[in-house]
N, C-alpha and C positions, 0 to 999 in steps of 0.2 A: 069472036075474038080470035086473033091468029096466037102462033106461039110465038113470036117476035115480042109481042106484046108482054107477056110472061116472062119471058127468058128478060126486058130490060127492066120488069119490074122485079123482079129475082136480085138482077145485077143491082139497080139503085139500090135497095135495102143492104144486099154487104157490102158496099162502098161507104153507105153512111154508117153504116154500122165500123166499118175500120177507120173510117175518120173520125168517127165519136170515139174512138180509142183510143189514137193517139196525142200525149203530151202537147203540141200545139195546139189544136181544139179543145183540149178540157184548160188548157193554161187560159184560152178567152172566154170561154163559158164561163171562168173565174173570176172575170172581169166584167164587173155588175153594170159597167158605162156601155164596154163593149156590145153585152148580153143585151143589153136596153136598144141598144140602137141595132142591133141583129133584127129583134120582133117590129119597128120602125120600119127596117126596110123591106117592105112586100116584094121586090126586085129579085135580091140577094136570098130572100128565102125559096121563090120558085127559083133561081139557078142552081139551087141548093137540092134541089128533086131532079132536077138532070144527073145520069150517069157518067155523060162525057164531064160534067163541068165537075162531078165529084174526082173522078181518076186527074182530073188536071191539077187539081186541090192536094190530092195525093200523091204526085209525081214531081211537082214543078216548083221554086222556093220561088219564082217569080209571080206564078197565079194566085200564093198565099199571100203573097205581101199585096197586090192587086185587088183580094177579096177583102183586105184588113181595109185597105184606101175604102173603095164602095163601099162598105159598111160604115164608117165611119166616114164618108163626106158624102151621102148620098144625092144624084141630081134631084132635082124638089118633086118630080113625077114620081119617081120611084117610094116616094115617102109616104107609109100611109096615114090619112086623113086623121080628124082628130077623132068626128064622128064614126070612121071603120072603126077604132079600138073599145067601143062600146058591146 
């Protein structure tokens, strides 16, 4: 394994760790519709393990309101099965 590897598994974990911290991710975590259809969309959870897609989440009032959309009107591929949530 290179240290590239390292260095953006380092970076992913304090990115979600500061966006787990901020007031607008714990305000939709509060929201049990929202929270539901988060674990729904397989999509939006792997974009959710990228760094770049975390600092965009974290920088941009555009990429939030964009992630709120996809999460909640996700295209039908992105949605997982009924048989995955077993």
């Amino acid at each position: 394994m290179n240290l590239d590897y390292f260095s953006d598994m380092f970076s992913q974990r304090d990115l979600s760790a500061q966006l787990h911290d901020t007031p607008w991710w714990q305000t939709l975590m509060a929201n049990e519709q929202f929270s539901a259809a988060l674990q729904q969309n397989y999509h939006m959870r792997l974009m959710l393990s990228r760094s770049s897609y975390l600092k965009k989440l974290l920088r941009s009032e555009a990429d939030r309101q964009a992630f709120i959309h996809d999460v909640l009107n996700p295209a039908p591929e992105h949605r997982t099965a009924p048989e995955d949530d077993e």
